[in-house]
Each structure stands twice: as C-alpha cells, then as structure tokens.
N, C-alpha and C positions, 0 to 999 in steps of 0.2 A: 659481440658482447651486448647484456642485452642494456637497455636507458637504466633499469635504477643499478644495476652493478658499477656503470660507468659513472654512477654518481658518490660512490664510496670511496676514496681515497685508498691508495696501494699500502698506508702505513696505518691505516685503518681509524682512523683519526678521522672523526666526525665532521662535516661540513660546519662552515664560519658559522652559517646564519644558524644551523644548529645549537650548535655551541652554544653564539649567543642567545638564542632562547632560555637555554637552560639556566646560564648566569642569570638573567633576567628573572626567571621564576626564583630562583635562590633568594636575589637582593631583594624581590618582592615579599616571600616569602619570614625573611628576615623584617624589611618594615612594617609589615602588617604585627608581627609576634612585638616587635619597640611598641608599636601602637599598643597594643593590648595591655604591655605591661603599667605603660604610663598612665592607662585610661585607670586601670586595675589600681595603683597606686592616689590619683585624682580623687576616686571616689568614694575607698573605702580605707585611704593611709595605712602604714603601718602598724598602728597600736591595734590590742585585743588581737581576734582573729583574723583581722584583716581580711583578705580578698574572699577569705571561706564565704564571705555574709552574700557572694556571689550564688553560693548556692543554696546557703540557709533560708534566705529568703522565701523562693518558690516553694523547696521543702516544708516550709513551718507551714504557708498557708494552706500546700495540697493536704499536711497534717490533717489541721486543723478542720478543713472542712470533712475529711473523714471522719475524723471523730466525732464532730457535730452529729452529722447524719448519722451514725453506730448507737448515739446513745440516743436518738428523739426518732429514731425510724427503725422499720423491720430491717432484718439484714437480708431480703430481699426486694426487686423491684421487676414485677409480673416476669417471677421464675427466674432471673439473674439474679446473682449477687452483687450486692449493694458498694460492697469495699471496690470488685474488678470494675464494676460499671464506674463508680466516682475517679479512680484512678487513669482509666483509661480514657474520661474525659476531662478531669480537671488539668493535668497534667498539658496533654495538646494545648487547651485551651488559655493556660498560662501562658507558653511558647507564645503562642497567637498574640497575646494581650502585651508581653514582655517586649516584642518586636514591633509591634505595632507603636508602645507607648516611645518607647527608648527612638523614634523614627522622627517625631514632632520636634521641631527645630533642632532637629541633629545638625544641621553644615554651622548655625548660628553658634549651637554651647560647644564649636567646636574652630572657632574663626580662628582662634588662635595659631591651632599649629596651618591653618592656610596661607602664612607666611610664609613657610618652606615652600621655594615649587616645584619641589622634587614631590613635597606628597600633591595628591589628590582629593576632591570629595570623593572618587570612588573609594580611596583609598582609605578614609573616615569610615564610611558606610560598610564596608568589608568587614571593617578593625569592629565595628560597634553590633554587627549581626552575631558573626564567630562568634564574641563574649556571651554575648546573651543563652545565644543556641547552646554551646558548651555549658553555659552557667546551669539550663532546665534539665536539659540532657544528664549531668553526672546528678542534679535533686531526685531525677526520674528513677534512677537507676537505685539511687539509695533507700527511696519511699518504697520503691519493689521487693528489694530482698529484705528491707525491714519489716515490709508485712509478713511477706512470706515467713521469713524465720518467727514471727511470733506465731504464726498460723491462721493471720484470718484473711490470707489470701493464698487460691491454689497457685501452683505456675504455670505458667505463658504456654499454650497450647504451643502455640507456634512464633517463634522470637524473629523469623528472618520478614513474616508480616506487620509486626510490631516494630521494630525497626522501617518498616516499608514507608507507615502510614504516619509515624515520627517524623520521618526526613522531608513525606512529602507535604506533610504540615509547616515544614521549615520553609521550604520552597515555597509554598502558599506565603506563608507571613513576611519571607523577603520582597515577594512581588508587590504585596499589598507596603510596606514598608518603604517601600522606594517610592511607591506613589505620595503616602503620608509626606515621606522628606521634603519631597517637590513640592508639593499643594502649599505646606502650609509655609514655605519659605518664598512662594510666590504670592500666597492668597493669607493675609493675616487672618483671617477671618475663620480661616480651613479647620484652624488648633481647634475653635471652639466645640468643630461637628465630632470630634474623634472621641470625645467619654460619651458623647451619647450615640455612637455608633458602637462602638464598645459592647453599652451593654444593651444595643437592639439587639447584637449578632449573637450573644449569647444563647437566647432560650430558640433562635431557631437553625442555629449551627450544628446541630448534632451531639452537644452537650453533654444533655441530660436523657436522650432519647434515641431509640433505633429508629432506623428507617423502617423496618417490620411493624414497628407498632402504631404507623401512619394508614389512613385507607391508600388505596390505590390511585388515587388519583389528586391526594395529601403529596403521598411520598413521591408521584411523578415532576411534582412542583419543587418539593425540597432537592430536589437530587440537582437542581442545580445551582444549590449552595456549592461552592468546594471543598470547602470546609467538613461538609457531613461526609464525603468519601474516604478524607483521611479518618474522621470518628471510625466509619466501618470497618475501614480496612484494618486497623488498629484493635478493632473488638472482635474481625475474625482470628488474629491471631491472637486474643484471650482465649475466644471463648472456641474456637474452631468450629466445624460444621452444627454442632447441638445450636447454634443460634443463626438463624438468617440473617445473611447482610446484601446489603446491596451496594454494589462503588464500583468505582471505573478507576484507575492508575493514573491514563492520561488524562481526563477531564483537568484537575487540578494542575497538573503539568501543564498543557495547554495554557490553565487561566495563568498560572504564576507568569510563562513567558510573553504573553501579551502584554503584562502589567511592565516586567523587565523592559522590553523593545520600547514601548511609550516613553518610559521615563527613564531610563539609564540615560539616553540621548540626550536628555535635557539637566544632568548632572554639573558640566562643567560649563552651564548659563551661571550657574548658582555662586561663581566667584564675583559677579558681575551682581548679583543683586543683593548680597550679604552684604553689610557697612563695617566697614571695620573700624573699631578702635569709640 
C-alpha cells in the first residue's frame, strides 16, 4: 500500500490535523466577516444609506474626475480615449490611495478590540484591506457598466487581464499597507511622509500615462515602479493589442512579497508598542 493511501482512514474520514485546519479556516473566516461588519457599522452607522457610502465614495470621485476632464478636454489623449484611459487609471489608483490611507495608525483606531486575544493585528489588518478592496472593487464595476450603458465607453477588450492587473494592484497596496501600519506605529513621524508620498507617486505611477509614450530609456527607468505594470496590464485588457504595453505579472508580485515577509513578522511587536487606554 502505497504512504498517502495509508494515510486516509478506511471510513474515509479526513485526518485530525485536517480537519482541524478546515475548522480553523471556517472560525477565521467567520471572525474576519464579525470584523467587517462591526467596522462597517462604526463607520458609517445605520441611518440613510449606511455601509452603501462604502462604495459611493470612490464611485462619486472616479465620477467626478471623469466628467471634469469630458467637459474641459478632448475625448482623446494621443489616439486613446479619454473616459477608458481615466477609468482604467483612476480607479487602480484609488485602490492604491484607499489602502494606503485606511493603513496609517490602523493597530492604534483599532486598540480597542486588542482586548480580545483571541483576535489579532493580523487579524485587524485582513478585516480593514478586504473592506476597502471590496468597497473599490464593486465602485469599479458600477462606474463601467454605467459608462458603458450610456456609451461613452467601449467594453473591455479582455476582462480576465483587467481583473489580472486589479488584483495585482491590490497585492501591490497590501504590501505597501502593511509597511505603512508598521512605520508609522513605530515611527510617529512616519504619518507625516504619507500625503506627500501620495501625491509624489501619482504623476509617476502610471496614472495618467503609458509606458509607450515614454523614450526608451524614460520607460526602462519607470518600469520599475510596480505600480505602472498593474496600469499596463490593466490597459491591455482595455484596450488589447491596438495599444502597446509593457509589464511583467511577477515584478509587482515579487515587490508586494518582499514588503509582506519584512513586515507581517513585525505585526504582533505592535501589541507591545500600542498604549492602551
């Protein structure tokens, strides 16, 4: 017989430490969704629309900023269109800003429930990404088929790359996020560097511009933002082969897990340097 048959029970009934895995993920599973709903309630209470404003928010600005540029600019920008380019980078770039902002003394607006020790910071930090990410993610999704349906945007060349370059921007902003947590719950000083890092990374994040329309040796330097690969990868599936892109999948992967590995390790110091009360 061969080692893994001998390792499945004759009634077919899953190994203990199986098992408990799976419980484990469940009760986890379970306190992250408590978390969310609490945070969701904290923030935005019951009255009016409540948690919706979770996703009105990003929605009204990525709006907003589209219309701005529709009515004071051409609706193109050197042969794109002006609505898929501002969506496909406003959008990301929220995500970014949204995770990044929500990251700055997160363990601190959050000491409270570290009373329990059954939770964790990790377990803060999971509960506050998820919201956010989900909150951009369904503004994304409504800002699209809203244009679409009025017509001043075609659809998605290719939706499984647009999805690619979405998730791997999320990855991007959690790595970068967990650094944020750390810094500035060790380093007071940290908070102050993050609006104006903010908006240095803007205009050279991939934004507002392709990698294409950099010289060669412009774009060999930006390419190792990570940020501009999710932009590409993101504008191949707008805009598909009719526009050159340039990105790499793993780059960004790579950077988010380096940032993960540094600083997730150094999450559960942060009980130890929070004050409570």
């Amino acid at each position: 017989m061969s080692s893994r048959s001998s390792m499945i029970p004759a009634d077919g009934v899953p190994a203990p430490g199986v098992a408990e895995f799976w419980q484990g993920l469940r009760i986890q599973a379970r306190a992250l969704r408590a978390l969310m709903i609490r945070e969701l309630m904290m923030r935005y209470g019951r009255a009016n629309i409540g948690f919706f404003w979770l996703i009105l928010e990003p929605m009204i600005l990525c709006a907003g900023v589209i219309g701005l540029r529709w009515v004071i600019n051409a609706h193109e920008e050197r042969g794109i269109p002006l609505v898929a380019l501002l969506l496909s980078g406003y959008m990301p770039l929220t995500l970014l800003r949204h995770l990044m902002g929500k990251s700055v003394f997160l363990f601190r607006r959050n000491v409270g429930m570290l009373y329990h020790r059954n939770l964790t910071v990790l377990d803060i930090f999971m509960m506050t990404m998820a919201l956010e990410f989900a909150g951009c993610t369904v503004a994304y999704i409504v800002n699209y088929f809203a244009l679409v349906l009025v017509g001043a945007l075609d659809p998605i060349h290719d939706y499984g790359l647009v999805i690619e370059g979405w998730c791997l921007m999320g990855f991007v902003s959690v790595g970068i996020g967990a650094a944020m947590a750390v810094l500035t719950e060790e380093y007071e000083a940290a908070e102050r560097f993050v609006q104006p890092f903010q908006y240095l990374i803007m205009p050279i994040s991939g934004f507002m511009y392709m990698a294409d329309w950099l010289p060669e040796y412009a774009r060999n330097i930006a390419l190792y933002i990570p940020m501009l690969h999710c932009f590409e990868i993101t504008r191949h599936g707008f805009f598909g082969d009719a526009i050159p892109t340039y990105y790499s999948a793993s780059y960004p992967i790579l950077f988010a897990i380096v940032l993960l590995a540094i600083f997730l390790p150094r999450f559960e110091k942060m009980r130890d340097i929070i004050q409570y009360g």
